[in-house]
N, C-alpha and C positions, 0 to 999 in steps of 0.2 A: 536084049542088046548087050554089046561087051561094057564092063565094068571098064570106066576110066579113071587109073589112079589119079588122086588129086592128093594135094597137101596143103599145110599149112603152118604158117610160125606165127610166133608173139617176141615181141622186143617193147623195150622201154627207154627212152630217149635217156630216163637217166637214173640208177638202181640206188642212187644213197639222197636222201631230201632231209632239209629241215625241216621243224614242224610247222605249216603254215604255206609251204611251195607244195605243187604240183607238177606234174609230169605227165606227157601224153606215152599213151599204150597201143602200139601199133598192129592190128592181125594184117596178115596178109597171106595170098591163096594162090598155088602154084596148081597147074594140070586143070583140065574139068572143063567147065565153062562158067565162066563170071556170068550173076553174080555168085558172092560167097557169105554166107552165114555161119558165123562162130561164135560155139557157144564155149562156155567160160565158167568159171567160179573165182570167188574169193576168198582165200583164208579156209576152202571146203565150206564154203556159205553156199546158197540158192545158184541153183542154172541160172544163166544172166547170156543174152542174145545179141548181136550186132552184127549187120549185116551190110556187105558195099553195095554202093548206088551206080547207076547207070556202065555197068559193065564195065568198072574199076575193080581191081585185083585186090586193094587194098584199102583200109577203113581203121581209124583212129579215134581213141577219146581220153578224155583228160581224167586222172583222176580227183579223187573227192576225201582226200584223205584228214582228219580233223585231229587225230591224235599220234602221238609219237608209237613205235614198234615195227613189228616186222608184217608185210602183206605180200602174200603167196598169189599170184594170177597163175592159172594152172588152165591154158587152153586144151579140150578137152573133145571137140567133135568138129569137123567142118563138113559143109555142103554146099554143093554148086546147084546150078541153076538146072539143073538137068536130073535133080535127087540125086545122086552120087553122093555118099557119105565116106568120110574117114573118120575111126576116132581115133584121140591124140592122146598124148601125157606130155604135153609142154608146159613147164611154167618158169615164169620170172619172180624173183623176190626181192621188192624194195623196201628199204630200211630208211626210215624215219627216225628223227633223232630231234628231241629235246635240244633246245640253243641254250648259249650261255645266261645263268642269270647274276646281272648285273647290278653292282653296287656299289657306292665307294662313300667313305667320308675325308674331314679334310681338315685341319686345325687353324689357327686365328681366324676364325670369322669375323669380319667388322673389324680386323686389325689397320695401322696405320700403312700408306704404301712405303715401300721401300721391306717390308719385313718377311720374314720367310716361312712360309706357308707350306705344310706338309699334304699331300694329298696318298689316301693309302685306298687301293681297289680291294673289297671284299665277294670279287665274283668265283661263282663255280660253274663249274662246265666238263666239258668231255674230254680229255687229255689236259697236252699242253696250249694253255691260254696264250695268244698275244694281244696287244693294248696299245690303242688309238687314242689318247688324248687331245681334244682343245679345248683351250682356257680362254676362250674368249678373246682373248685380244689380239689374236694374230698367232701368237707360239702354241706348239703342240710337243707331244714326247710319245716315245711309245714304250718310256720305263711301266713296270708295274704299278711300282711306289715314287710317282715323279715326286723333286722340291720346287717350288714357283714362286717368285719374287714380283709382286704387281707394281708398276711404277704408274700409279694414279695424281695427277697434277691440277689444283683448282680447289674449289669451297665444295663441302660437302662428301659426300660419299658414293662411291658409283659401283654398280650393280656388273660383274662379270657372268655368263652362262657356261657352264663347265658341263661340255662333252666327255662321256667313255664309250669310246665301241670296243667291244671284247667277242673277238674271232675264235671260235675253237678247233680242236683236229679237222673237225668234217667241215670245215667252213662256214657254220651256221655263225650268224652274227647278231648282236644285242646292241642297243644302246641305251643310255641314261644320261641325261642332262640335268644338273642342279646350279642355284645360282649362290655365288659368291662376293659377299660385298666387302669393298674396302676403302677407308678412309681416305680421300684426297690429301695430299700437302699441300701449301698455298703457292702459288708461284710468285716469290717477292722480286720485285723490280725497284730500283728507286734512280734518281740521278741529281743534280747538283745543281742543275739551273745553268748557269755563265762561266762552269768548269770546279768553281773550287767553292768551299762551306765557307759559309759568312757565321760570325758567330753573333748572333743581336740576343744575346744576352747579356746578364750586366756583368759580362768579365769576371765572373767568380766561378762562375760554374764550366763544368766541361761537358755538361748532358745535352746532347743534341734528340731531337724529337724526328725519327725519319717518317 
């Protein structure tokens, strides 16, 4: 019988990942007759098979990627449901990239509020970094090296949790949370009673007790 050209491509929904994301890998089968099985390699690793189901053209899977670098998909043979073969030289190369690693310290720990507190970030990563900060209480910065001033009010000492997320060129993102304490001021209130200070002392003295 005559030979019917058939074909085939590979595409990848998305060619740059962080370490830790995935991506689906799409075959799909032009001419012939569905279904279609394609076969593949990785990186020139082992023949590896995948085949469409009920007379779909096309067929998908995710990859399984654990470590950062580069991964070659190189589709290499298709066939239809009728033995008709093509073989191919198609491939796609996704790049996997290491995210930022984050870190930062931060000076007066345990200082009193009102005081100013340096926070400096010690992350590296892949190009140029930008920086997410929150402090906890509501304010954030997106300096590298924010300064932050806690107005903590009442007895005791109270615990703020300090976010960094650090973005780099490819997008990959990190975060780190540590916690930062600091000393309340007391909230003094006082008032007078019937509007004005009585003095019931014996007249010699001018120390009042509030």
């Amino acid at each position: 019988k005559p030979t019917t050209t058939i074909a085939a491509s590979i595409a990848a929904a998305d060619e740059e990942l962080c370490l830790g994301e995935q991506t689906p890998i799409t075959f799909e089968g032009a001419g012939g007759n569905p279904n279609y099985s394609f076969t593949y390699t990785v990186n020139n690793g082992a023949e590896q098979t995948i085949a469409t189901e009920n007379d779909q053209v096309s067929v998908s899977i995710n990859t399984s990627i654990t470590s950062s670098g580069t991964y070659v998909y190189n589709l290499i043979k298709v066939e239809d449901s009728s033995g008709d073969i093509e073989n191919l030289d198609q491939e796609i190369i996704i790049t996997v990239t290491d995210p930022a690693v984050v870190d930062f310290n931060f000076t007066n720990d345990n200082a009193c509020s009102g005081e100013t507190m340096q926070f400096t970030s010690n992350s590296t990563g892949n190009g140029t970094l930008s920086y997410s900060w929150n402090f906890g209480d509501g304010s954030t910065s997106t300096e590298e090296n924010p300064i932050k001033v806690y107005n903590a009010v009442g007895n005791g000492s109270q615990v703020f949790s300090v976010s960094l997320i650090v973005s780099d060129t490819n997008g990959c993102t990190t975060t780190t949370i540590k916690d930062i304490q600091v000393q309340r001021i007391p909230d003094i209130d006082f008032f007078s009673g019937s509007g004005g200070f009585i003095n019931c002392s014996d007249g010699n003295s001018d120390i009042f007790n509030l």
